[in-house]
C-alpha positions as YAML, in Angstrom:
chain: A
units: angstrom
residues:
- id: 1
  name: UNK
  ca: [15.17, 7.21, -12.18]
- id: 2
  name: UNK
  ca: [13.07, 4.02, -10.92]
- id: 3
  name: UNK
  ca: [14.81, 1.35, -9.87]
- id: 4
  name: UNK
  ca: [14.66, -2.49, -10.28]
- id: 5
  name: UNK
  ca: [16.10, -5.72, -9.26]
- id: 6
  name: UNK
  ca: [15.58, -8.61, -10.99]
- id: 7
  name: UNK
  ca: [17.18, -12.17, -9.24]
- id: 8
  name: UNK
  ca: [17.17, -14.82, -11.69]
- id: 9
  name: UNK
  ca: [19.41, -18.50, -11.08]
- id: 10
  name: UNK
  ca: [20.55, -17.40, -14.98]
- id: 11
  name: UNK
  ca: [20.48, -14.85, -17.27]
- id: 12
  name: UNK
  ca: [22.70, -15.97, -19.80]
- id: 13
  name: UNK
  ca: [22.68, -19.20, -20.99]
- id: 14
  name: UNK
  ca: [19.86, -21.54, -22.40]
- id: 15
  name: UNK
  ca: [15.70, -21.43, -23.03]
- id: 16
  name: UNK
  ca: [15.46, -20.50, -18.97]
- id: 17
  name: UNK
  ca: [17.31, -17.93, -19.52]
- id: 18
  name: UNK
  ca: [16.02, -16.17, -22.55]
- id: 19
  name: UNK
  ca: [12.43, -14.07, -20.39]
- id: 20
  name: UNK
  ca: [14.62, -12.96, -17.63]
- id: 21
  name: UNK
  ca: [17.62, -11.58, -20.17]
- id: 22
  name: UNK
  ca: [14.53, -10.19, -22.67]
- id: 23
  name: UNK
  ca: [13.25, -7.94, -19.67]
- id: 24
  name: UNK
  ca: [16.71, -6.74, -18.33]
- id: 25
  name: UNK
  ca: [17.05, -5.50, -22.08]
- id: 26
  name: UNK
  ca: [13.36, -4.16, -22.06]
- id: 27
  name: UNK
  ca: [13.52, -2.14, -19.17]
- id: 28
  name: UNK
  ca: [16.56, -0.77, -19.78]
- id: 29
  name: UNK
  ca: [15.51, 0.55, -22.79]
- id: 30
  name: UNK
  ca: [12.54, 2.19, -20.72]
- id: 31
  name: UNK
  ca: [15.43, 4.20, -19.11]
- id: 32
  name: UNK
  ca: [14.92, 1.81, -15.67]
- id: 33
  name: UNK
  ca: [17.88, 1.36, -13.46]
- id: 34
  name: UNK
  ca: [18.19, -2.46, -13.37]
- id: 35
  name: UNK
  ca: [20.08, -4.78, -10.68]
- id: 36
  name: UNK
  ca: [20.66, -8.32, -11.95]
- id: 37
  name: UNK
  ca: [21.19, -10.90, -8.95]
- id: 38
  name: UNK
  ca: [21.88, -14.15, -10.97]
- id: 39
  name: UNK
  ca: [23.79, -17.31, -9.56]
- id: 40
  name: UNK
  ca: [26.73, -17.35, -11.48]
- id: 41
  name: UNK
  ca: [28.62, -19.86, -9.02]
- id: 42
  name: UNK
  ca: [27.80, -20.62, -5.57]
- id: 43
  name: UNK
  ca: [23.91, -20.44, -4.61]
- id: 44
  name: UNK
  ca: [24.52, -19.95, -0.97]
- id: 45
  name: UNK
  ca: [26.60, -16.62, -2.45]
- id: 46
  name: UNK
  ca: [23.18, -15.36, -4.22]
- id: 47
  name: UNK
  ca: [20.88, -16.43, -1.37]
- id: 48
  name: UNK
  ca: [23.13, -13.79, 0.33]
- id: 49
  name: UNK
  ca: [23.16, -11.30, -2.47]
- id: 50
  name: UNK
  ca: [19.43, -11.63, -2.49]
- id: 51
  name: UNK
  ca: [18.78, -11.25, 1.21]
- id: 52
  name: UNK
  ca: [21.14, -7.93, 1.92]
- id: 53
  name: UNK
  ca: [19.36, -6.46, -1.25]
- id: 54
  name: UNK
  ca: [15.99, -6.92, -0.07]
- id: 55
  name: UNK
  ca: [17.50, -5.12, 3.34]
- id: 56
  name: UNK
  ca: [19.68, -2.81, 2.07]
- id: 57
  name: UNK
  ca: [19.43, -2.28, -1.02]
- id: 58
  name: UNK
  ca: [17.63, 0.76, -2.46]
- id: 59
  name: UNK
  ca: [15.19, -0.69, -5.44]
- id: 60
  name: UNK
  ca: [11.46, -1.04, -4.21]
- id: 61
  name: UNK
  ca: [10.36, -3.20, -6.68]
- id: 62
  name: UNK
  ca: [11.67, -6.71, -6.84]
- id: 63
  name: UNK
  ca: [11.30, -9.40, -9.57]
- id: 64
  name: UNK
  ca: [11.58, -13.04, -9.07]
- id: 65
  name: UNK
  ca: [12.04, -15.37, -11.80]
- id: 66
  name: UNK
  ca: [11.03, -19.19, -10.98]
- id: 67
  name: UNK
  ca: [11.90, -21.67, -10.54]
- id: 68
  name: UNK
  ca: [13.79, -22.82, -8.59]
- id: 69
  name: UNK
  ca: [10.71, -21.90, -6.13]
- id: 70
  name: UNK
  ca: [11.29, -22.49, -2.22]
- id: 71
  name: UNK
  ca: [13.30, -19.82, -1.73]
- id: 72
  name: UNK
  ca: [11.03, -17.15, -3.13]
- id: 73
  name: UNK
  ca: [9.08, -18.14, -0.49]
- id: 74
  name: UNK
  ca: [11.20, -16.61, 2.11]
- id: 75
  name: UNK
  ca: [12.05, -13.68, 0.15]
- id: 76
  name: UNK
  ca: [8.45, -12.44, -0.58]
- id: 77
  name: UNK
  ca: [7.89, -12.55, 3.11]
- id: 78
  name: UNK
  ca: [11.47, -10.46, 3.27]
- id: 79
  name: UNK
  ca: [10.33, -7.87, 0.99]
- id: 80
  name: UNK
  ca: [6.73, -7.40, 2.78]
- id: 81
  name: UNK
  ca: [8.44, -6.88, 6.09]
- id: 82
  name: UNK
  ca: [10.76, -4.44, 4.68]
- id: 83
  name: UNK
  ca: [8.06, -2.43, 2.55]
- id: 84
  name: UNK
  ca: [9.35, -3.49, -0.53]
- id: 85
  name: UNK
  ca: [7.41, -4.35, -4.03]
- id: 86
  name: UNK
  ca: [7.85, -8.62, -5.10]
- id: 87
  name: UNK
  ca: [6.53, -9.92, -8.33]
- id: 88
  name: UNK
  ca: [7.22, -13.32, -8.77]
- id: 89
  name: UNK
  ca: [7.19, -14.90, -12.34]
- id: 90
  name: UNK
  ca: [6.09, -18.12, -12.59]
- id: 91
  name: UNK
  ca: [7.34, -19.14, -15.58]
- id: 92
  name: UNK
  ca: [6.75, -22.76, -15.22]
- id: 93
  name: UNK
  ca: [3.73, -24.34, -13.54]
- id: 94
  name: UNK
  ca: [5.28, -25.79, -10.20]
- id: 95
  name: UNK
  ca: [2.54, -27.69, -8.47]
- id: 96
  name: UNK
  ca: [0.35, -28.36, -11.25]
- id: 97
  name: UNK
  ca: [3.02, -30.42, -13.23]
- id: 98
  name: UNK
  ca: [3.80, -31.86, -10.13]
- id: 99
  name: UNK
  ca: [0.08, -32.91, -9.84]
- id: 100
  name: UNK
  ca: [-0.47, -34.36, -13.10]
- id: 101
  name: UNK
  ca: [3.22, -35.64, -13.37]
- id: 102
  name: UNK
  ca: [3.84, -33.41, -16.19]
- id: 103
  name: UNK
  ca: [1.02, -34.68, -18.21]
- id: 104
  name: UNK
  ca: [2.06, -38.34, -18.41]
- id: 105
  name: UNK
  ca: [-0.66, -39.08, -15.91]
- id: 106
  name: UNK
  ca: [-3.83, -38.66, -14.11]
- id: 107
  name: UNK
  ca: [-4.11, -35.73, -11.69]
- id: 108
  name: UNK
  ca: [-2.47, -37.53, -8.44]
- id: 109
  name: UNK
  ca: [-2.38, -35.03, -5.08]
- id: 110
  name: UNK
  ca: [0.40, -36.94, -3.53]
- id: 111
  name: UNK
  ca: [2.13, -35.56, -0.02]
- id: 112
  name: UNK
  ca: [4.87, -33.38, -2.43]
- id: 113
  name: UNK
  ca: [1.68, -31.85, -4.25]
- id: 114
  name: UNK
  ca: [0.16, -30.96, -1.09]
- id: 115
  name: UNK
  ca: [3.10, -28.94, -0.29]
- id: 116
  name: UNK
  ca: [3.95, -27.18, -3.46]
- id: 117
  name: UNK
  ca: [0.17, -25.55, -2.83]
- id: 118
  name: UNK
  ca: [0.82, -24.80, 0.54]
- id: 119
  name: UNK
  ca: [4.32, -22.63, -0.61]
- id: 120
  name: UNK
  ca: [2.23, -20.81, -3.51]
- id: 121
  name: UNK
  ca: [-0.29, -19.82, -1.14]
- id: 122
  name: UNK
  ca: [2.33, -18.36, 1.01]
- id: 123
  name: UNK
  ca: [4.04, -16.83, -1.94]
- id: 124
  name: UNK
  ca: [0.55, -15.46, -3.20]
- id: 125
  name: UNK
  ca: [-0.39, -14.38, -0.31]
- id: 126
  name: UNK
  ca: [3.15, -11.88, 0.40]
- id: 127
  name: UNK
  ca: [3.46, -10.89, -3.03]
- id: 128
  name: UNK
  ca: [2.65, -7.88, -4.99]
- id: 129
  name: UNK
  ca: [2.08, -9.46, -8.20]
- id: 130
  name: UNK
  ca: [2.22, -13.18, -9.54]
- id: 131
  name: UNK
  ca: [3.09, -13.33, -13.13]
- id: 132
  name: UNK
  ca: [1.59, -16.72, -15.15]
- id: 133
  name: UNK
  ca: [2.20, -16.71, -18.92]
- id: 134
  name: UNK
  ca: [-0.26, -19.23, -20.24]
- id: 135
  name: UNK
  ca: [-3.79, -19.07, -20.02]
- id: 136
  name: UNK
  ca: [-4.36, -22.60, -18.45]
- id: 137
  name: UNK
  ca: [-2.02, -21.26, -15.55]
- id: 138
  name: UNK
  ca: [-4.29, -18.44, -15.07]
- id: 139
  name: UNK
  ca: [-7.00, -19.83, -14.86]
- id: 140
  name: UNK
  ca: [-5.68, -22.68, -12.45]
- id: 141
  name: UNK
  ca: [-4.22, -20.46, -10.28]
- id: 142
  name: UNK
  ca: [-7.20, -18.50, -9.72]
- id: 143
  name: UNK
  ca: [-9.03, -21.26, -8.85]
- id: 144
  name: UNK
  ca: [-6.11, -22.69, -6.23]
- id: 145
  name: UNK
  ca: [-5.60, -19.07, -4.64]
- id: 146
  name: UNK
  ca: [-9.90, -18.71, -4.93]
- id: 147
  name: UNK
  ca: [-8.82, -15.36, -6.40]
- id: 148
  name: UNK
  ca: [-7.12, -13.33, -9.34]
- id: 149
  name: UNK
  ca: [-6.42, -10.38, -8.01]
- id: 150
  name: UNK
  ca: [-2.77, -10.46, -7.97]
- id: 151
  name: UNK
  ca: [-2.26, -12.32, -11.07]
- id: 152
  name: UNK
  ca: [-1.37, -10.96, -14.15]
- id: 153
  name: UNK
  ca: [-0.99, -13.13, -17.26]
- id: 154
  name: UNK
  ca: [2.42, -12.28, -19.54]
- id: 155
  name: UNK
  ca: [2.98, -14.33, -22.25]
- id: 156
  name: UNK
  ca: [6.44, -15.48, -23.58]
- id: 157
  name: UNK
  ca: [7.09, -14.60, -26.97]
- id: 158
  name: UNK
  ca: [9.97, -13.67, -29.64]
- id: 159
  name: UNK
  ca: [12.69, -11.45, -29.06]
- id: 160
  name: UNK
  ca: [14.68, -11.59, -32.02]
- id: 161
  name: UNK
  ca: [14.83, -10.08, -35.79]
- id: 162
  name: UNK
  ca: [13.02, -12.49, -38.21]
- id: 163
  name: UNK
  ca: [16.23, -10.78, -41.01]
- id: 164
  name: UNK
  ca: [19.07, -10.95, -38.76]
- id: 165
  name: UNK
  ca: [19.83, -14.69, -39.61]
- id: 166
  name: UNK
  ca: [20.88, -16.09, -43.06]
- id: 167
  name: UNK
  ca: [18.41, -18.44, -43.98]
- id: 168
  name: UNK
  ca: [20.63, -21.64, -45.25]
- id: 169
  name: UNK
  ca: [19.62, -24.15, -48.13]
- id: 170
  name: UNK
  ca: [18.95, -27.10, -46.45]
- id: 171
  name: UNK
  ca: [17.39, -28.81, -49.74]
- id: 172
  name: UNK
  ca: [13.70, -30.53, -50.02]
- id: 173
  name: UNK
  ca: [10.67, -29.89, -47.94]
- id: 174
  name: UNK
  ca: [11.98, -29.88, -44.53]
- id: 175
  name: UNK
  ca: [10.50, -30.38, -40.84]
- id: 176
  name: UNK
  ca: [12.21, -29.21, -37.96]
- id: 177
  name: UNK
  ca: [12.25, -29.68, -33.88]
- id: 178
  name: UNK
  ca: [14.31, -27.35, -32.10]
- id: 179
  name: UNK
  ca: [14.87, -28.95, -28.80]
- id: 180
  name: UNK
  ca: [12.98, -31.94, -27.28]
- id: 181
  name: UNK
  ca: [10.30, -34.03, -29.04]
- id: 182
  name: UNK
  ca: [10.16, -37.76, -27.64]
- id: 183
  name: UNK
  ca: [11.84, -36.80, -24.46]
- id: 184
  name: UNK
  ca: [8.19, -35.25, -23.88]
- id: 185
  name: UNK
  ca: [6.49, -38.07, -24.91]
- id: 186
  name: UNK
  ca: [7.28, -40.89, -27.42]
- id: 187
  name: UNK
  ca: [4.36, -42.18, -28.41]
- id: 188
  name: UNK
  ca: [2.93, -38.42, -29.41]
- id: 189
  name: UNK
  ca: [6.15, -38.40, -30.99]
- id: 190
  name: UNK
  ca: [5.56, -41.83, -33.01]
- id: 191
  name: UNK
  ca: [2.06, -41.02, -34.06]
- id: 192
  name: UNK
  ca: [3.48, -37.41, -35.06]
- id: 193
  name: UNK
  ca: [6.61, -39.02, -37.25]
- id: 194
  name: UNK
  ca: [3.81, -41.32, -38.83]
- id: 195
  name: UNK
  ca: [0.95, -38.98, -39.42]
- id: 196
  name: UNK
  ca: [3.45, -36.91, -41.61]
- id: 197
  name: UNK
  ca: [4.68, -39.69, -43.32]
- id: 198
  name: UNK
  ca: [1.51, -40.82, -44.52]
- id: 199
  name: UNK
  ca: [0.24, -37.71, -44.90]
- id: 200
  name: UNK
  ca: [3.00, -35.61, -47.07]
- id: 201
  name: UNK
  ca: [2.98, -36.30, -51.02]
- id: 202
  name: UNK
  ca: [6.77, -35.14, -51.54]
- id: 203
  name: UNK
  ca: [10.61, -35.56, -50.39]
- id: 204
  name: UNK
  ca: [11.02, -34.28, -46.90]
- id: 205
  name: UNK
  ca: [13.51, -34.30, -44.09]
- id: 206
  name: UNK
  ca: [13.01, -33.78, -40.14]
- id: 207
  name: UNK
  ca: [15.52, -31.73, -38.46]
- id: 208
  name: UNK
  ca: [16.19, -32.62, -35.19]
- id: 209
  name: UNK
  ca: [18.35, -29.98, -32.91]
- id: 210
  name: UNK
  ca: [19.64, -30.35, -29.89]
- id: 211
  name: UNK
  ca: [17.35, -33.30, -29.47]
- id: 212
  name: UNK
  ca: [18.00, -36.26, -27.70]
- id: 213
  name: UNK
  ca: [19.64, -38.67, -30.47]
- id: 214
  name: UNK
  ca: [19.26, -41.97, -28.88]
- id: 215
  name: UNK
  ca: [15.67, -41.54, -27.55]
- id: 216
  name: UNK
  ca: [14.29, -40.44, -30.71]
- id: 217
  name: UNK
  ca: [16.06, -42.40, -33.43]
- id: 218
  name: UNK
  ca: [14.57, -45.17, -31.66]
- id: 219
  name: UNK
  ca: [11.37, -43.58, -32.65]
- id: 220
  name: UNK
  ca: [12.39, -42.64, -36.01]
- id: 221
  name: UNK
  ca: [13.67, -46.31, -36.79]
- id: 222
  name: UNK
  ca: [9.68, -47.64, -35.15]
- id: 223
  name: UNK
  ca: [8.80, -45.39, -38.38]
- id: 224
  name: UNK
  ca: [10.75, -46.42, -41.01]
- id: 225
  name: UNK
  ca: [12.16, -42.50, -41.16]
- id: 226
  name: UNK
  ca: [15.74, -43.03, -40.80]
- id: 227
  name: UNK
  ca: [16.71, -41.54, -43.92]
- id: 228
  name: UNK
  ca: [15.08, -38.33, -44.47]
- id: 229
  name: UNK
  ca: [16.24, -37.49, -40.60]
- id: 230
  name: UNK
  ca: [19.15, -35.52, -39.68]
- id: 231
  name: UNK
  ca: [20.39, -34.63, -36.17]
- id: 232
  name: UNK
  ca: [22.70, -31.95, -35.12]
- id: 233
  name: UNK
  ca: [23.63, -30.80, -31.19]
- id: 234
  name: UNK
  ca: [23.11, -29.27, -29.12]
- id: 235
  name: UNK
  ca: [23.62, -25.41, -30.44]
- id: 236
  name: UNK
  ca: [23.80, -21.84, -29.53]
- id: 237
  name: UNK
  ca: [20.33, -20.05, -29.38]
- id: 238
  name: UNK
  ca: [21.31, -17.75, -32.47]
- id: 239
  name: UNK
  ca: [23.10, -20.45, -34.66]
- id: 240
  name: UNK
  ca: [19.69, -22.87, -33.87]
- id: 241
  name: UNK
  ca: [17.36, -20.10, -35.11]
- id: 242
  name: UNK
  ca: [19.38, -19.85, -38.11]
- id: 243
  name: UNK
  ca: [18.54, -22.98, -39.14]
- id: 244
  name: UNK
  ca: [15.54, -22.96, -38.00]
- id: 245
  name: UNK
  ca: [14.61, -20.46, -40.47]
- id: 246
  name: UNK
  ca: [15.90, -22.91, -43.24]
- id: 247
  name: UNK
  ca: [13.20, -24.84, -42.96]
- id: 248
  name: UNK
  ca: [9.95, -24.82, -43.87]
- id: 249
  name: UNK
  ca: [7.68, -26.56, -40.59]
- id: 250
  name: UNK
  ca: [8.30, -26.48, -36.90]
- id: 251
  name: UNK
  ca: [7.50, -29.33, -34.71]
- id: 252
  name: UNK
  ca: [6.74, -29.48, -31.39]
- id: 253
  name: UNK
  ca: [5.16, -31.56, -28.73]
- id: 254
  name: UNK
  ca: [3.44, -30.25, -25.27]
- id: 255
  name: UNK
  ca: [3.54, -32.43, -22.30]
- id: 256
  name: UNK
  ca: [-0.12, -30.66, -21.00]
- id: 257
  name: UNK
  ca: [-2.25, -28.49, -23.75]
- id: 258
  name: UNK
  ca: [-3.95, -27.18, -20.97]
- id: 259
  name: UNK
  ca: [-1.58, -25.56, -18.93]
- id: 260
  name: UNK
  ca: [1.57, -25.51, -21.55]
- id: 261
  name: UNK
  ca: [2.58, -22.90, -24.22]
- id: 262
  name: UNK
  ca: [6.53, -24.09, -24.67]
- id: 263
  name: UNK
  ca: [8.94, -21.75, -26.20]
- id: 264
  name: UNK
  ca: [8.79, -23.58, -29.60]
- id: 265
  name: UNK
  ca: [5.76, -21.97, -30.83]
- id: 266
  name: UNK
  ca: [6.99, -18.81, -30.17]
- id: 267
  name: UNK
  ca: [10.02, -19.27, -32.25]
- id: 268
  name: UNK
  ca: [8.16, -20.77, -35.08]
- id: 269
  name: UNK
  ca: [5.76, -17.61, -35.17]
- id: 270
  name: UNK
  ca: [8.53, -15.51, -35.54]
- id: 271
  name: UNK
  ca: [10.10, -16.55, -38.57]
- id: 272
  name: UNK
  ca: [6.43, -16.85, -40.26]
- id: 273
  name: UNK
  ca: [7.00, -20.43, -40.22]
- id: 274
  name: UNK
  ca: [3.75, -23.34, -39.45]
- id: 275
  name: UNK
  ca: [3.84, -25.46, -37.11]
- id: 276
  name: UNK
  ca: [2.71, -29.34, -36.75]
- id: 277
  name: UNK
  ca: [1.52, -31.49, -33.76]
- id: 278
  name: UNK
  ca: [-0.97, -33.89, -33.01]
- id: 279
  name: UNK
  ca: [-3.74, -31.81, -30.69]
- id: 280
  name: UNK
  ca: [-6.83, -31.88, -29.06]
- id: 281
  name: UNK
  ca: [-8.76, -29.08, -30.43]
- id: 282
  name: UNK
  ca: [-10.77, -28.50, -26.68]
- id: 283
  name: UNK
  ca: [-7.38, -27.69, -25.18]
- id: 284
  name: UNK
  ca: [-5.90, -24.03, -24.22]
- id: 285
  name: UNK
  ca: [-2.59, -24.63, -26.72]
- id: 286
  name: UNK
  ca: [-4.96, -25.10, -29.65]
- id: 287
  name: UNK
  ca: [-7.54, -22.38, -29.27]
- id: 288
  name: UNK
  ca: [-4.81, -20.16, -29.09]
- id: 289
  name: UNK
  ca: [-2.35, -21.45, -31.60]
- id: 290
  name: UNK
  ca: [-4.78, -23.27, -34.01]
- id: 291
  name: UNK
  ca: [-4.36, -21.18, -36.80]
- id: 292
  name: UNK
  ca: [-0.77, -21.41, -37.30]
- id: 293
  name: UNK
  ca: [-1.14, -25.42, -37.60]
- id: 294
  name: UNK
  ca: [0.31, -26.93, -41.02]
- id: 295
  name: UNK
  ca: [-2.18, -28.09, -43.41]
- id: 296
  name: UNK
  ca: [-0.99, -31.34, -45.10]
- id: 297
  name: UNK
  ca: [-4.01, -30.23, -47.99]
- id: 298
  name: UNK
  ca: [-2.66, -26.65, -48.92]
- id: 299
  name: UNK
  ca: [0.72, -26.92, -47.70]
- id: 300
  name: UNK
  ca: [0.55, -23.20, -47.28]
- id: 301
  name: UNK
  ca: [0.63, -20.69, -44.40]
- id: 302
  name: UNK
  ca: [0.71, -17.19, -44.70]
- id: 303
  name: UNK
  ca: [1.13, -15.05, -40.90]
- id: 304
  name: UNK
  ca: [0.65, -11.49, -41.35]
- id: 305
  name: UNK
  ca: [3.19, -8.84, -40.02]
- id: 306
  name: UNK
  ca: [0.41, -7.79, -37.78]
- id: 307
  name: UNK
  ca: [-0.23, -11.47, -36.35]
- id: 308
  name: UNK
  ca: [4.15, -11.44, -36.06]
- id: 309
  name: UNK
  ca: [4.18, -8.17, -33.45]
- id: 310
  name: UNK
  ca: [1.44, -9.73, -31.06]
- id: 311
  name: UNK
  ca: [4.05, -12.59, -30.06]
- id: 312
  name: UNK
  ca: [7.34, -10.45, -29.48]
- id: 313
  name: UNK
  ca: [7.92, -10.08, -25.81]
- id: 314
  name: UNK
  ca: [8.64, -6.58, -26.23]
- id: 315
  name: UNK
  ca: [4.14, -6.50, -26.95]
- id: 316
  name: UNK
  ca: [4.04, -8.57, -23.69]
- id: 317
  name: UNK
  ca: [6.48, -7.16, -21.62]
- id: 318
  name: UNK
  ca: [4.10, -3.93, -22.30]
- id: 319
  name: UNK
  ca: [2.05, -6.16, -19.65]
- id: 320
  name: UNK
  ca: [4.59, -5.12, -17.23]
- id: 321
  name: UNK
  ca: [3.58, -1.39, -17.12]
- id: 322
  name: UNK
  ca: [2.46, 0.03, -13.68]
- id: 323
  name: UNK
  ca: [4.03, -3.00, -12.35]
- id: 324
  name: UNK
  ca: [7.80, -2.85, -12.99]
- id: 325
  name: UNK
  ca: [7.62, 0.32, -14.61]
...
């Protein structure tokens, strides 16, 4: 039976969480022996755990899921002494948000830049494989490394079933934002909150969860929205999807369209529901996720079964085959 170890900071609890715990369950289901190193209290406790598995321990293939990222660094160059298989997943875009200051700003290659590069050439250059899962990140990594041999683009996706929640009665037309919208950036937020205002014919409410309240009812006040918004918490993943699926449009904002997917689109897709942003149509985010965009004209969007089962991470975990398994 082949053998894996996947180290991950969590596998339980939150959005970081949710691609690391979707592959333990994947691969166990293709009959893979999988070791979970996750820090469950003290990190210098799974910097240990880590280390004597990469000695000791008998799995050849190692995953790595990032961030956090220094320490990978070490660990790839652990593995390579000791014969052993790494693939790093970088999940999140380390230096590049670093370099445009997650798209707030221009591109600025300060000193802390300069050194995120230097560790992901190190980390390129000792690992087996280097996991990206957008296609900006692909194709700005293989222009920082000046090659893509080792790097294999895995898209996130959906992971759960789009009739295992009870879709609730929430009443009129509503939007909804599951997690953060002006904490990304409030004036795509404003312009966002106004467009659909001026743009939607009847009664409507935007649902905000686990959203920041303060920072964007001061953006829903600048609009004149406070009373078609409500807020709730902060809530577990399968209690937010369940309202979720009341609804009838996600939002979402993306701090760079170049280099950013998010999770939100994903979990809009899944439950057949549109989604609505502002967007530049030259951008990665749109060319790949134009088509599920809300139309203010037809109020209508129909995505096919077959559209549904390219965007479960079970179809791109299937990217992990001759890799991990």
């Amino acid at each position: 039976m082949e053998k894996v170890t996947i180290v991950s900071f969590n596998t339980e609890f939150g959005v970081s969480a949710l691609r690391s715990k979707s592959l333990i369950k994947f691969l166990k289901e293709k009959n893979i022996l999988v070791n979970v190193i996750s820090c469950e209290n003290s990190k210098l406790k799974w910097y240990f755990n880590i280390i004597y598995n990469i000695i000791f321990g008998s799995e050849r293939k190692l995953y790595f899921s990032c961030g956090p990222f220094v320490y990978v660094v070490f660990c790839v160059f652990l593995a390579k002494i000791f014969n052993k298989k790494s693939v790093v997943d970088f999940r999140d875009p380390w230096s590049l948000n670093i370099l445009t200051n997650y798209g707030n700003s221009k591109s600025k290659k300060t000193i802390k830049y300069r050194f995120c590069v230097f560790l992901e050439n190190l980390i390129y250059f000792f690992c087996s494989n280097f996991i990206v899962c957008t296609k900006g990140m692909y194709d700005e990594y293989s222009k920082q490394f000046f090659s893509n041999k080792k790097i294999v683009l895995i898209k996130n996706g959906f992971d759960f079933n789009q009739d295992s929640s009870v879709k609730l009665d929430v009443g009129k037309f509503s939007f909804v934002c599951v997690g953060k919208f002006a904490e990304y950036d409030d004036s795509k937020a404003r312009n966002i909150l106004l467009s659909i205002k001026n743009n939607i014919k009847i009664d409507f409410k935007i649902i905000f969860i686990g959203s920041d309240e303060e920072k964007n009812s001061t953006i829903v006040k600048e609009c004149g929205l406070e009373k078609n918004v409500i807020f709730y918490g902060r809530l577990p993943y399968a209690e937010a999807i369940s309202l979720t699926r009341s609804c009838d449009v996600g939002l979402l904002i993306l701090r760079d369209e170049e280099i950013e997917y998010g999770t939100k689109i994903f979990d809009y897709i899944g439950l057949s529901m549109p989604f609505y942003s502002l967007l530049d149509k030259n951008k990665n985010f749109y060319k790949e996720f134009g088509k599920f965009l809300f139309d203010f004209n037809t109020m209508h969007l129909s995505i096919k079964s077959v559209e549904l089962q390219k965007y479960t991470r079970e179809e791109q975990f299937l990217g992990f085959k001759g890799i991990l398994y």
